[in-house]
N, C-alpha and C positions, 0 to 999 in steps of 0.2 A: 552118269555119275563119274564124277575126275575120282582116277585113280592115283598111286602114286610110283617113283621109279629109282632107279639107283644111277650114279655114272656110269656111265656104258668105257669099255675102252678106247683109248684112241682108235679110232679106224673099222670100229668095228662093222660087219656089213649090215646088221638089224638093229634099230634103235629102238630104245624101249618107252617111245610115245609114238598114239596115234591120234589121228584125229576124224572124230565121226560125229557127223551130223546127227542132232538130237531128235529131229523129225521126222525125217526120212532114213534114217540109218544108213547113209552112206559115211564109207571110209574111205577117206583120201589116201589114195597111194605114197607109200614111204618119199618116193621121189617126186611129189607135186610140191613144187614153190610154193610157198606163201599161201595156205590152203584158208582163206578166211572167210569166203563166201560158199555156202553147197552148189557147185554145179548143177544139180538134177532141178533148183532151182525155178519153178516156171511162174511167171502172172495167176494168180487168178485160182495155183494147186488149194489151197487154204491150208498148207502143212506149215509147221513152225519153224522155219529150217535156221537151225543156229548152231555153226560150227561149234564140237567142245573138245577140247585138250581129253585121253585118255592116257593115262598115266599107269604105268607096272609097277604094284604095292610092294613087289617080291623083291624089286629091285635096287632100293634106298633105304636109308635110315632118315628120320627127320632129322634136317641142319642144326649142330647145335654149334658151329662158329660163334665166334661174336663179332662179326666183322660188321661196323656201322652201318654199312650199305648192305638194303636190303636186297636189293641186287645179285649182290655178290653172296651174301649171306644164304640168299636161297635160292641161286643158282641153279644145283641140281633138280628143282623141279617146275623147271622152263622149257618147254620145247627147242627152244634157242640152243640150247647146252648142248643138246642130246644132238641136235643136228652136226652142229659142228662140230664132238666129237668124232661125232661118223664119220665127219670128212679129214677127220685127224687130226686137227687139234688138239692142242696140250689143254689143261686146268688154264694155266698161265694166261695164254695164247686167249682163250674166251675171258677171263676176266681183265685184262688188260684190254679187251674190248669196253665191257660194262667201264671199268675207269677212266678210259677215255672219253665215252661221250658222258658220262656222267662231268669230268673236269669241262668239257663245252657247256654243259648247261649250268656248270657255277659261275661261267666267264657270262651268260648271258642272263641267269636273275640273280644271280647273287651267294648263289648256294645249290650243293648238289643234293643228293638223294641221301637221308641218313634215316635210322626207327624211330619214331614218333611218339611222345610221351602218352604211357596208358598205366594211367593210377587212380587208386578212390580219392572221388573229392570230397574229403570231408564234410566240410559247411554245407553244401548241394543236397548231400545224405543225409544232415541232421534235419535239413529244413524238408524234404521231405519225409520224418520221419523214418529213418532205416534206422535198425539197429545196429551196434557192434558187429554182428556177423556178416549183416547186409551191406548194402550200402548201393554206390551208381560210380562207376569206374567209366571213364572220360577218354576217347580217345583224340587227340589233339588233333588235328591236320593243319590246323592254322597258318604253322609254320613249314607247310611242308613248300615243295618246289612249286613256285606259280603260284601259294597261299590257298591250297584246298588238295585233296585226294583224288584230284582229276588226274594230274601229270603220272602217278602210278600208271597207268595205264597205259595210257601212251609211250611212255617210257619202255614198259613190254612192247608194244608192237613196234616201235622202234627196234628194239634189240634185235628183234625177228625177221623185221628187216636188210636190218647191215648184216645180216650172218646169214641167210639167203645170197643176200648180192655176193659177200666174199668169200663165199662157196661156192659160186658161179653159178648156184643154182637160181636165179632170176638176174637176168642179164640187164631189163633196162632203168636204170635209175634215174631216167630225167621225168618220170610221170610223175606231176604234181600229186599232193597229199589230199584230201578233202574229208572237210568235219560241220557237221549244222550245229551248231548249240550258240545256248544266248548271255553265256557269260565263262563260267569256271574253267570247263573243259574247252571253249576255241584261246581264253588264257593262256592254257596247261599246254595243247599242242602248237601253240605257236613258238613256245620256248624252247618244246624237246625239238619241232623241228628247226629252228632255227640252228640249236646247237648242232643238228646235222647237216646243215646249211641242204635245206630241202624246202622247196616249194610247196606255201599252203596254200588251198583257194579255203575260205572262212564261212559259210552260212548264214547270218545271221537275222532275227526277227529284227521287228522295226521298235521293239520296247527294250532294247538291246542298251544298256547304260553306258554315256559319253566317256565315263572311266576306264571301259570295257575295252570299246574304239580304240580310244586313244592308247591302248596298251598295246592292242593289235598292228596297230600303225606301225607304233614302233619297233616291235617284231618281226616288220616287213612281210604283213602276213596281206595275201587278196580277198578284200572284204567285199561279200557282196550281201547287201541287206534285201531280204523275204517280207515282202507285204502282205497280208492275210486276205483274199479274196474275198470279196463280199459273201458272204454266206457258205462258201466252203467251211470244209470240215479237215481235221490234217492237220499237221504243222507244216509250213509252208517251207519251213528249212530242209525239212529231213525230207523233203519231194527235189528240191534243189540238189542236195545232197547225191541222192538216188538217179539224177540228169546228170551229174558229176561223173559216179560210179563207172554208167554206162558209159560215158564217153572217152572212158581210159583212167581216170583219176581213181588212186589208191585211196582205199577207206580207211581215214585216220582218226578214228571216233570213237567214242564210247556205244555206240549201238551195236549188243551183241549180234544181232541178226544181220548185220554189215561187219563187222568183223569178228569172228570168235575170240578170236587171240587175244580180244584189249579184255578181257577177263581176265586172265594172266597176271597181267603186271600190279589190277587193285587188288588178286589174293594176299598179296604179300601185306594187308592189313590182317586174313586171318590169322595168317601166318604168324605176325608181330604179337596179336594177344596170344595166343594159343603159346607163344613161346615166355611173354611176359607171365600169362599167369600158372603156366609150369614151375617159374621162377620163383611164384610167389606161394606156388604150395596150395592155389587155392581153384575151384572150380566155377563156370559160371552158368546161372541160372537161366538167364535170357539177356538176350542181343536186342533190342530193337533200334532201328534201321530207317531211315527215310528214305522213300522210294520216288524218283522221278522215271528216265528210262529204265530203269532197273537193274544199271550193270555194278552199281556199287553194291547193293543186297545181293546178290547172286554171287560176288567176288567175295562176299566177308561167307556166304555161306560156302560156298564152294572152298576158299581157304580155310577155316574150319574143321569143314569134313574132313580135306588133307590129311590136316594134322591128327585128326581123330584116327582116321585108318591106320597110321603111322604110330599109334599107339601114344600121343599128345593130346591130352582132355579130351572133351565130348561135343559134339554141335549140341549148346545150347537152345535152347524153345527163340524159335524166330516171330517176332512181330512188327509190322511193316507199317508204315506212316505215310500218309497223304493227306494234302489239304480237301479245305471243303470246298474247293476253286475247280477240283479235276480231281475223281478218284479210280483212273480206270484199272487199277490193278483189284482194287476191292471188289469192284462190280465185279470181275471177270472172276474173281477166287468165290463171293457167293452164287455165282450161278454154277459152278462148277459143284461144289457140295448140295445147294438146292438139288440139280441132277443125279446128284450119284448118291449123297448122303455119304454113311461111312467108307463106301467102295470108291471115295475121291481121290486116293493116293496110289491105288492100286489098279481100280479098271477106266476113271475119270482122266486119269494126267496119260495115259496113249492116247487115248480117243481126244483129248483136248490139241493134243499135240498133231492132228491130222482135220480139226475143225476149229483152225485157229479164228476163224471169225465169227462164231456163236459162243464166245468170250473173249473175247479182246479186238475191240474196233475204237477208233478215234472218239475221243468225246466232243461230243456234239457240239457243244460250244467253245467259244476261247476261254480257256481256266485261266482264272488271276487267281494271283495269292501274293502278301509279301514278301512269301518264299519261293520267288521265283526260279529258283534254281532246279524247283521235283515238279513242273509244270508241263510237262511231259504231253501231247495230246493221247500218248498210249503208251505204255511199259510195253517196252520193245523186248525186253530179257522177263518177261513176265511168268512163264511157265517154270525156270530154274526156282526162280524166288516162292510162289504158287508149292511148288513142292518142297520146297523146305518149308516152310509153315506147316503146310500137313504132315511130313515126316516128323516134328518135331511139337506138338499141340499148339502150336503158335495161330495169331491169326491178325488180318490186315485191320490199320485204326484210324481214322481220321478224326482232322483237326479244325478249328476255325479259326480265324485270323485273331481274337483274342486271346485266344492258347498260344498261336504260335509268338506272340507280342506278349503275350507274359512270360514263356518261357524263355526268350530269349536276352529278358528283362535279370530274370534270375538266373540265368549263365553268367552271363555275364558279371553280375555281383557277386558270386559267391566262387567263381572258379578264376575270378581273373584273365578268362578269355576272352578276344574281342572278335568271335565270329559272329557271324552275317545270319537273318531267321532263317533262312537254308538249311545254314550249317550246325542251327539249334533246334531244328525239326523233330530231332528223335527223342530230344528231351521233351517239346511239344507232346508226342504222342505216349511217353513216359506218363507224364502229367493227365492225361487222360485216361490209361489203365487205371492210376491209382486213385480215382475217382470215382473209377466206377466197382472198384475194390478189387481189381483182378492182380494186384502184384502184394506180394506180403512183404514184414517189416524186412525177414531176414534172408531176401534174395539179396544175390549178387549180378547185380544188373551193369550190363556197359551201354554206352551210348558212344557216337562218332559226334564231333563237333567235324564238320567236313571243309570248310572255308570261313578264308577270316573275311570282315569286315573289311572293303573297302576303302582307302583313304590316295590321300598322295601313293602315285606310282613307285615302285622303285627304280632307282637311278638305271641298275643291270643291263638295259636293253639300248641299244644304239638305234636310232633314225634312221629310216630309210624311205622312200618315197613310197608310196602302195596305191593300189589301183582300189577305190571306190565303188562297187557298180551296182545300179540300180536292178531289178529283177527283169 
């Protein structure tokens, strides 16, 4: 469980974050660099080992700035902060960090990091019958940096980064970056690193869209496209990926189990509701979520809770969405209650957590969906999300291709948004509780629209030559 923490003083000798392995319960020492992988780490243990932020509740009040950048706005509860107070840093001195490379990545898409519109949409709420009190509150990402909820994240392990190196505490900064994904997120971290003029190598499958490429290219990012082996099983990126790893290259990706830390930087979406619907006086019923690797469900619930600890609303009833192309979060969450029944939050999620492979292994075949963005061969952050459903009476829901193409039919009409069936997935899974009558008129329901739609590139990114390669 993320806890929460206060600014510490400049200088001071103990900081009020740690970081401990969610599987193995190891704690990284105050003074390990960049603790993003668990050492104790072996082939073959079957433990779930996923670095997580532990945060001092005693320590902080929740941010109530209003400063645009979420960044900045929630600062105090980044491990980033905390470190570089301890090495003395002013307030200043770290946010003039965040502004800086935040101003790089406006020079390189177009725009930097600001809160993200989250409001009820009307017309979406009539047509699926909510009432007055109810309704389905939208949280936008469309417009965010890179055009999806990916660069969050990134954006934190970046920050984690430069503040590591310029505290001397990780001395070599020429090791390339490395990320497997098949569209949003090798987007999102080609931009943030580019803004830090850092080397990616890119991951990518071979159903990888030429819009995609070609944006990569010109973020000077090194692309090397994953073929799917005949009859293997796996995503072929995130094995590339994991040859990467081992050979020096820093994990720049949304897979919590390769980096903990890029959890971090998507909380700042719980963050943003949890502060908007403070604002608005009003509390929410349930969250549902579209789940591929899993690090965006895990980051909205884990920000949440934050906020909840910190005495800001409540974690909402979690319910989680996957196509009918690949659902291995769902499989892994019923066999898990099959097993345990009601003792699946309490004597289930250890023991799951030390037999990570008699719930959660690759799906067997290649999942298609035309949501190809939650096509996941496995929910890598699967255990965090897994228990927020059960702590919260939630539960995972799948969709088929004509849910996800109608739903994204009626986003788009009624909200005036132009994201991508991805990024309309949750409303997808929306659409199928209230058919099978599980959401009442007068919930207060939110949804992420996560990436927009595709079109002409944006101008932002300059040319540079990039290296190709075949697998």
């Amino acid at each position: 469980m993320t806890h929460a923490i206060g600014a510490g003083r400049a200088g001071e000798a103990a900081i009020a974050v740690a970081v401990v392995c969610a599987g193995c319960g190891y704690r990284a020492p105050a003074d390990e660099p960049f603790p993003v992988r668990c050492p104790r780490r072996v082939a073959g243990d079957d433990i779930d080992h996923v670095m997580t932020r532990v945060l001092d509740d005693a320590r902080v009040t929740f941010p109530t700035s209003g400063d645009p950048n979420p960044f900045v706005r929630y600062r105090e509860l980044f491990r980033a902060y905390h470190v570089a107070r301890a090495a003395g840093w002013t307030d200043e001195h770290y946010v003039a960090l965040v502004e800086r490379l935040d101003d790089a990545v406006a020079l390189v898409d177009g725009h930097g990091f600001r809160i993200t519109p989250f409001e009820r949409q009307a017309a979406l709420s009539d047509r699926l019958g909510f009432g007055e009190q109810g309704g389905v509150w939208v949280k936008d990402e469309t417009g965010n940096v890179s055009g999806s909820h990916k660069a969050r994240h990134l954006m934190g392990v970046m920050l984690e980064l430069l503040v590591e190196e310029e505290t001397g505490r990780l001395a070599d900064a020429t090791r390339a970056l490395a990320i497997a994904s098949c569209g949003n997120a090798a987007v999102a971290a080609a931009v943030v690193a580019r803004a830090a003029r850092r080397r990616l190598e890119v991951f990518v499958p071979t159903s990888a869209e030429p819009v995609v490429l070609a944006r990569l290219e010109r973020l000077g990012a090194e692309i090397t496209v994953c073929p799917r082996p005949l009859g293997a099983t796996g995503d072929p990126t995130y094995r590339r990926l994991q040859e990467a790893i081992a050979a020096g290259a820093i994990p720049f990706t949304c897979q919590g189990n390769e980096n903990g830390l890029t959890i971090e930087g998507g909380e700042t979406l719980g963050f943003e509701i949890a502060s908007d619907l403070a604002g608005m006086g009003r509390a929410l019923d349930r969250l549902v979520v579209q789940v591929g690797g899993g690090a965006l469900a895990s980051a909205c619930i884990g920000g949440l809770r934050q906020a909840a600890s910190l005495g800001v609303g409540s974690l909402p009833r979690i319910d989680t969405v996957q196509t009918a192309g690949g659902w291995p979060l769902k499989r892994a969450f019923d066999r898990l209650v099959d097993r345990f029944g009601a003792a699946a939050g309490t004597d289930g999620l250890p023991y799951a957590a030390r037999h990570r492979s008699e719930f959660m292994w690759p799906w067997e075949s290649e999942p298609r969906s035309i949501a190809h963005g939650i096509l996941d061969d496995e929910t890598y952050d699967w255990l965090a999300v897994v228990a927020g459903m059960l702590a919260t009476g939630g539960a995972p829901v799948v969709v088929d291709e004509a849910t996800l193409v109608e739903a994204n039919d009626l986003a788009r009409e009624t909200t005036g948004i132009d994201a991508d069936h991805t990024g309309t997935s949750g409303l997808a899974g929306l659409l199928e509780l209230l058919r099978g009558g599980r959401v009442g008129p007068d919930e207060a329901v939110a949804i992420l629209f996560t990436g927009a739609r595709r079109g002409d590139e944006p101008s932002g990114a300059t040319s540079h030559q990039v290296e190709r390669r075949g697998s």
